[in-house]
Backbone as CSV, one residue per row, in Angstrom:
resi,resn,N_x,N_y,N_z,CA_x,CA_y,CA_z,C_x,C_y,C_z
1,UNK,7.297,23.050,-10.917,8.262,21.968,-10.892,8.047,21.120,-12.144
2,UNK,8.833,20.903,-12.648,9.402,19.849,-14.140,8.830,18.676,-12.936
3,UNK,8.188,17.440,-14.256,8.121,16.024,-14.460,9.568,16.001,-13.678
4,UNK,10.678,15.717,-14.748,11.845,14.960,-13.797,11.852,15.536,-12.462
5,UNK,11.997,16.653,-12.037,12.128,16.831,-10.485,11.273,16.152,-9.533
6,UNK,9.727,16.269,-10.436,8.619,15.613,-9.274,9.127,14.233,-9.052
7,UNK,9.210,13.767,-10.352,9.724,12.029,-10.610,10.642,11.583,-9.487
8,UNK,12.127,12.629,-9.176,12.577,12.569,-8.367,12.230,12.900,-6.489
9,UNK,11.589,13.505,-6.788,11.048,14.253,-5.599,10.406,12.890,-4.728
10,UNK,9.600,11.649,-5.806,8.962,11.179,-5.309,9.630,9.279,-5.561
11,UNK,11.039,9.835,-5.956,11.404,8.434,-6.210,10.676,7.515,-7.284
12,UNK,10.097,8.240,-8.341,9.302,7.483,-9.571,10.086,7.622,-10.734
13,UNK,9.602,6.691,-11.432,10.123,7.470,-12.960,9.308,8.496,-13.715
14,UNK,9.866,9.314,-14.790,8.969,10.239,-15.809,7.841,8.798,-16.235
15,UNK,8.217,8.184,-16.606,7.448,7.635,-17.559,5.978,6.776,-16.369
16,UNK,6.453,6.630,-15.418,5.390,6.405,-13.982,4.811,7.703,-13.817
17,UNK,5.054,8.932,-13.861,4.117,9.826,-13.674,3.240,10.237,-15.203
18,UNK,3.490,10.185,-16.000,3.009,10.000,-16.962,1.788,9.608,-17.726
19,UNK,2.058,7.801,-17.147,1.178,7.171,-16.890,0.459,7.223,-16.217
20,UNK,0.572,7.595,-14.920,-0.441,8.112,-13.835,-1.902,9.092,-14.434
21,UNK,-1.229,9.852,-15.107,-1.556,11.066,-15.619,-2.327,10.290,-16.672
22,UNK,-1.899,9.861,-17.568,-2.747,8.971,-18.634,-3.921,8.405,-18.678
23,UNK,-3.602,7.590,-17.065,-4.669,6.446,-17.377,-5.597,7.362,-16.075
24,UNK,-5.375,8.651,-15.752,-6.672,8.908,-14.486,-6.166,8.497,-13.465
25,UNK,-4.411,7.964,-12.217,-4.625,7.824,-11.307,-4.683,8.969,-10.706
26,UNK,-3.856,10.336,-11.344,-3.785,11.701,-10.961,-4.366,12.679,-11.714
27,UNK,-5.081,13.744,-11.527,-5.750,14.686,-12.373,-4.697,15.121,-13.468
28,UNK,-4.925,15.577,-14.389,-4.120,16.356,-15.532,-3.631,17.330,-15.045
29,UNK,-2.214,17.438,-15.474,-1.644,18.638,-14.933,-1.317,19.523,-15.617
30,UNK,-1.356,20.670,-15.271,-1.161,22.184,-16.444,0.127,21.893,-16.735
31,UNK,-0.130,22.935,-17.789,1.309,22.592,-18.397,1.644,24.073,-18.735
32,UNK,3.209,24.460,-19.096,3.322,25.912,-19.257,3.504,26.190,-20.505
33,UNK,4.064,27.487,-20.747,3.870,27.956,-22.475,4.299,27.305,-22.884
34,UNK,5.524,26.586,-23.032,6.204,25.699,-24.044,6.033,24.207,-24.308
35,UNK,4.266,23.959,-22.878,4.017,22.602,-23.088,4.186,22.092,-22.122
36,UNK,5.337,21.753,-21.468,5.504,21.228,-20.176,4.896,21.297,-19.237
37,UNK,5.025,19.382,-18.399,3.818,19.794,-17.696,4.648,20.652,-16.508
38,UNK,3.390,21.331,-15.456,4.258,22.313,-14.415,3.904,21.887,-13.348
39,UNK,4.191,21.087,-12.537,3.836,20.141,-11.257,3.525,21.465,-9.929
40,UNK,1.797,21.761,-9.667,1.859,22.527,-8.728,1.763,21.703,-7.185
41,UNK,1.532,22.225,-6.294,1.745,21.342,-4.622,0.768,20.627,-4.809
42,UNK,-0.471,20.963,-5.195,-1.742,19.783,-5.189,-1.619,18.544,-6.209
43,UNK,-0.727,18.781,-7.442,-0.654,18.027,-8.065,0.560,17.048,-7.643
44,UNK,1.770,17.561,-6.550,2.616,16.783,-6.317,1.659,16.290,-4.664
45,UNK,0.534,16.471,-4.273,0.091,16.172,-3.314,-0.895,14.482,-3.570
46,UNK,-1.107,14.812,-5.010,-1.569,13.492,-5.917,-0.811,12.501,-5.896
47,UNK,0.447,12.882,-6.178,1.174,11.742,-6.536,1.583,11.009,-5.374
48,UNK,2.170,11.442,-4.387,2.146,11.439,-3.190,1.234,10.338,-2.408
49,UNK,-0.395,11.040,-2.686,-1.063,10.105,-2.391,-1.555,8.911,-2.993
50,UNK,-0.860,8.872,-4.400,-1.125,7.788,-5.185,0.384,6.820,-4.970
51,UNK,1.066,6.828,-5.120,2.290,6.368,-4.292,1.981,5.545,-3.320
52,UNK,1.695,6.523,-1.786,1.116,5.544,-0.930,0.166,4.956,-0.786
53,UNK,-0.874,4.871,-1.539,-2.124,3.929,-1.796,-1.668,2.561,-2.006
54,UNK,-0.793,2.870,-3.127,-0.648,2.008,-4.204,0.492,0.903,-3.517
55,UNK,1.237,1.265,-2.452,2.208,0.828,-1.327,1.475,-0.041,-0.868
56,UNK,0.070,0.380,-0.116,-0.401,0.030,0.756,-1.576,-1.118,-0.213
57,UNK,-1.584,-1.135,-1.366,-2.055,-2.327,-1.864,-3.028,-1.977,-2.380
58,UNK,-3.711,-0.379,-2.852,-4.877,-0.042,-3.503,-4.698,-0.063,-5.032
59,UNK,-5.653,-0.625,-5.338,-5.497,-0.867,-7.110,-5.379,0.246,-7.828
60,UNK,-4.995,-0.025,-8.985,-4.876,1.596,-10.165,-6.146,1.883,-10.234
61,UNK,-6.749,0.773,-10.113,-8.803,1.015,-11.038,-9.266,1.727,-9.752
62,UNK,-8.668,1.604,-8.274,-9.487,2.397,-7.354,-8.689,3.915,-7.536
63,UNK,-7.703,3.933,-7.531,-7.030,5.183,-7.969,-8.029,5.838,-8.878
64,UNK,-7.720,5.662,-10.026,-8.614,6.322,-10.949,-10.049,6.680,-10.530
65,UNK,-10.857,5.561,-9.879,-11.927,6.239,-9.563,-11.534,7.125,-8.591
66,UNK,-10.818,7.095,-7.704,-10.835,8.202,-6.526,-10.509,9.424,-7.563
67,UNK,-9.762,9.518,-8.160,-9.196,10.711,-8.925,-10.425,11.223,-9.811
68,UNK,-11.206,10.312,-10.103,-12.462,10.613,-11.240,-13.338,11.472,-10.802
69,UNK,-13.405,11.158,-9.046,-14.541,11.614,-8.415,-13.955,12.473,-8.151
70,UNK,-12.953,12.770,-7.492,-12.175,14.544,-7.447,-12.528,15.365,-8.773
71,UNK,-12.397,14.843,-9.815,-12.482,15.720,-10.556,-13.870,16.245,-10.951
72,UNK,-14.836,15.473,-10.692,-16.301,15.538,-10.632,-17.380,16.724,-9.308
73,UNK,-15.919,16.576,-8.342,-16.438,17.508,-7.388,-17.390,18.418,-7.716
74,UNK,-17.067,19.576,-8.877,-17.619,20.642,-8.864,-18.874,20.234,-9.229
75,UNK,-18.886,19.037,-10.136,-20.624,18.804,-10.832,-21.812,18.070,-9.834
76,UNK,-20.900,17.512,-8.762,-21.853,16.971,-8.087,-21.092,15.926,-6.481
77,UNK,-22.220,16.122,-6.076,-21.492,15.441,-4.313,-20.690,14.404,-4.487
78,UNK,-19.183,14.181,-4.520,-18.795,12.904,-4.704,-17.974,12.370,-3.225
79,UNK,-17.922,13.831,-2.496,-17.404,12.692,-1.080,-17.765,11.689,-0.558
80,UNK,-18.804,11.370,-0.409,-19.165,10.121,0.056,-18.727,9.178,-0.486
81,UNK,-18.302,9.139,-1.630,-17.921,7.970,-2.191,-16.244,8.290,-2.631
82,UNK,-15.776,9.070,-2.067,-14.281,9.360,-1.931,-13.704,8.424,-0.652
83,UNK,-14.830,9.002,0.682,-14.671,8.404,1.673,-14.912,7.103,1.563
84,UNK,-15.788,6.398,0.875,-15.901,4.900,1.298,-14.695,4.369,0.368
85,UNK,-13.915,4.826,-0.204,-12.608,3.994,-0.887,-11.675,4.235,0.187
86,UNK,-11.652,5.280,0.849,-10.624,5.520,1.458,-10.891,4.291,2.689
87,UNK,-12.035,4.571,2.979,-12.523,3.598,3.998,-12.401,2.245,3.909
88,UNK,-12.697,1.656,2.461,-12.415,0.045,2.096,-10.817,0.177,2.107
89,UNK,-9.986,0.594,1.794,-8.362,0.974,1.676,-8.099,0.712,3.098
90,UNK,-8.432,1.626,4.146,-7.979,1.149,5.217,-8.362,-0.205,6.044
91,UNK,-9.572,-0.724,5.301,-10.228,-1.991,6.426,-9.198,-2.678,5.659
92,UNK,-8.952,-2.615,4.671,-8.206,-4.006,4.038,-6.619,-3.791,4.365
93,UNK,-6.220,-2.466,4.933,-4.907,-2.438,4.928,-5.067,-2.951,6.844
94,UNK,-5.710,-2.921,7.207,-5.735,-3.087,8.595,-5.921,-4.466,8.768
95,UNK,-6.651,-5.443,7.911,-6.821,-6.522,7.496,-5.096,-7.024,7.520
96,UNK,-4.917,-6.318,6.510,-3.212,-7.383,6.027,-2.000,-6.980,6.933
97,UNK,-2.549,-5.958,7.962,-1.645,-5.192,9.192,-1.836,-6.361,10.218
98,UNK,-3.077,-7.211,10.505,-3.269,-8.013,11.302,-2.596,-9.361,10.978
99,UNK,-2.497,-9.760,9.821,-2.160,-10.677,9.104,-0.826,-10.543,9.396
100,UNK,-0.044,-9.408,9.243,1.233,-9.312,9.232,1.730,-9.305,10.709
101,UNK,0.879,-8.890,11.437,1.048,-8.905,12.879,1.432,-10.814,13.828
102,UNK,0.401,-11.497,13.016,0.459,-13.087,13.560,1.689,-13.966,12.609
103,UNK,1.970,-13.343,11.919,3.190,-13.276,11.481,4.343,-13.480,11.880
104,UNK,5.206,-12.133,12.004,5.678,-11.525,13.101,5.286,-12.053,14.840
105,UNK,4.375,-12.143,15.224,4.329,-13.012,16.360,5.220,-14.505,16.177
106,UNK,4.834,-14.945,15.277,5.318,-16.519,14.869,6.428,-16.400,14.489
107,UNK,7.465,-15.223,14.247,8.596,-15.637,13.434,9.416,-15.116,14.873
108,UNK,8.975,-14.250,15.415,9.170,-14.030,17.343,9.487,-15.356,18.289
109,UNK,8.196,-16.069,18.235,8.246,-16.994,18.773,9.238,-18.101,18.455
110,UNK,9.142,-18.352,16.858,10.107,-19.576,16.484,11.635,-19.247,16.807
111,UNK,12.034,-17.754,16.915,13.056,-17.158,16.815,13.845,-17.577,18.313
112,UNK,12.682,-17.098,19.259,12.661,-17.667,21.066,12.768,-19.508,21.093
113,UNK,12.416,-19.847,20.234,12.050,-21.117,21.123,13.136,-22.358,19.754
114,UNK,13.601,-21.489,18.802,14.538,-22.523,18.210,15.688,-23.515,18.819
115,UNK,16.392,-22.991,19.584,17.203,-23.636,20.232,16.885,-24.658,21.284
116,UNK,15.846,-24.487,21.718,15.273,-25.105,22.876,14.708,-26.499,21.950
117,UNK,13.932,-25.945,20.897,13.005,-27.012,19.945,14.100,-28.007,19.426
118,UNK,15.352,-27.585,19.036,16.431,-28.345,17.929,16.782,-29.274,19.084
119,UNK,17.386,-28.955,20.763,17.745,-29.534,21.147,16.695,-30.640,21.838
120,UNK,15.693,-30.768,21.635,14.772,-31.150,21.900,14.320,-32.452,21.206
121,UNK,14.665,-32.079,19.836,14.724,-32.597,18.772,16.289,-34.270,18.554
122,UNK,16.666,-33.390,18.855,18.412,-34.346,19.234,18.054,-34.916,20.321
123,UNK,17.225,-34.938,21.186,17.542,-36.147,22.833,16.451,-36.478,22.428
124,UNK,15.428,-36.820,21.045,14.461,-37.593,21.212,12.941,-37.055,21.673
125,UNK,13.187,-35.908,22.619,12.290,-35.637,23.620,11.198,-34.771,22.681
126,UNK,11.519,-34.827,21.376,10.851,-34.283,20.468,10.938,-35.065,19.316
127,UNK,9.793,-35.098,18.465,10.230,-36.102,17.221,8.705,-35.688,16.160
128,UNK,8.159,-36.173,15.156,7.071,-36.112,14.181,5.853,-36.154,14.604
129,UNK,5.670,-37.041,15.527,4.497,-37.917,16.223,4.167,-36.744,16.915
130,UNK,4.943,-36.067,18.360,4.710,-35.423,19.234,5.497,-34.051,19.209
131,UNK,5.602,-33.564,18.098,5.548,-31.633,17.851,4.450,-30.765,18.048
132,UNK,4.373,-29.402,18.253,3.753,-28.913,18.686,2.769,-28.425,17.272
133,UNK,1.420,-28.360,17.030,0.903,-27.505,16.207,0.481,-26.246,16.223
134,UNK,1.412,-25.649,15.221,1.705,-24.278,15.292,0.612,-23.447,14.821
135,UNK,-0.332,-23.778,14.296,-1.795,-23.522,13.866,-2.355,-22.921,15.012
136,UNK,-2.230,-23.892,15.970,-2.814,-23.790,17.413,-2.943,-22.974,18.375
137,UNK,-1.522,-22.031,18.147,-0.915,-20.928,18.860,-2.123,-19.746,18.729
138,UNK,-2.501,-19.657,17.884,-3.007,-18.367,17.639,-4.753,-18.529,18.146
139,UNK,-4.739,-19.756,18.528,-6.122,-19.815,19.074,-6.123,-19.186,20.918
140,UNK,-4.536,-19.477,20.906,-4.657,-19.086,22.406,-5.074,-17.580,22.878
């Protein structure tokens, strides 16, 4: 597979896979007689997974090392330290999954209880002094 197809394949631009390729987030890819590179499944399996890393909020500099240490495989044990990126990647995406979760609770709640709060607000029976703190909620 041609650059442009993968590019497309994966919703990137040429010049995003490229770079990928450049700076170490994806291994080097063969290229055929006339030069071009030739995108095989493992190499569109890279991008793929560099894509969704990178979605999910993992830096280029961890990219590259993950990709560094793939490529190091043959010289020496590097899973372990494949796994602990993958592993910091998910605590922190599970981190900002929780984050996004109390969120979403709160925009739930305000969503339920707007009408009730506004009119609440209009008869007085609510005012600056005596609103609810919304901080608070999440202690419950």
């Amino acid at each position: 597979m041609n650059i442009k197809q993968a590019a497309e394949m994966f919703d990137l631009t040429v010049d995003t896979l490229r770079y990928y390729e450049r700076v170490g987030v994806i291994p080097p890819v063969q290229r055929n007689s006339s030069g071009y590179r030739d995108y095989a499944t493992s190499d569109l399996n890279w991008i793929y997974l560099a894509k969704s890393l990178r979605k999910a909020g993992l830096s280029v500099e961890s990219l590259i090392e993950f990709a560094t240490l793939a490529q190091l495989r043959e010289k020496q044990n590097v899973e372990a330290a494949q796994k602990q990126i993958l592993r910091d990647q998910l605590r922190e995406l599970e981190d900002k999954l929780a984050e996004m979760n109390q969120v979403r609770d709160l925009l739930v709640y305000k969503l339920e209880t707007y009408d009730d709060h506004i009119a609440k607000f209009q008869t007085g029976e609510l005012n600056a002094d005596n609103i609810e703190k919304l901080w608070e909620r999440n202690r419950e």
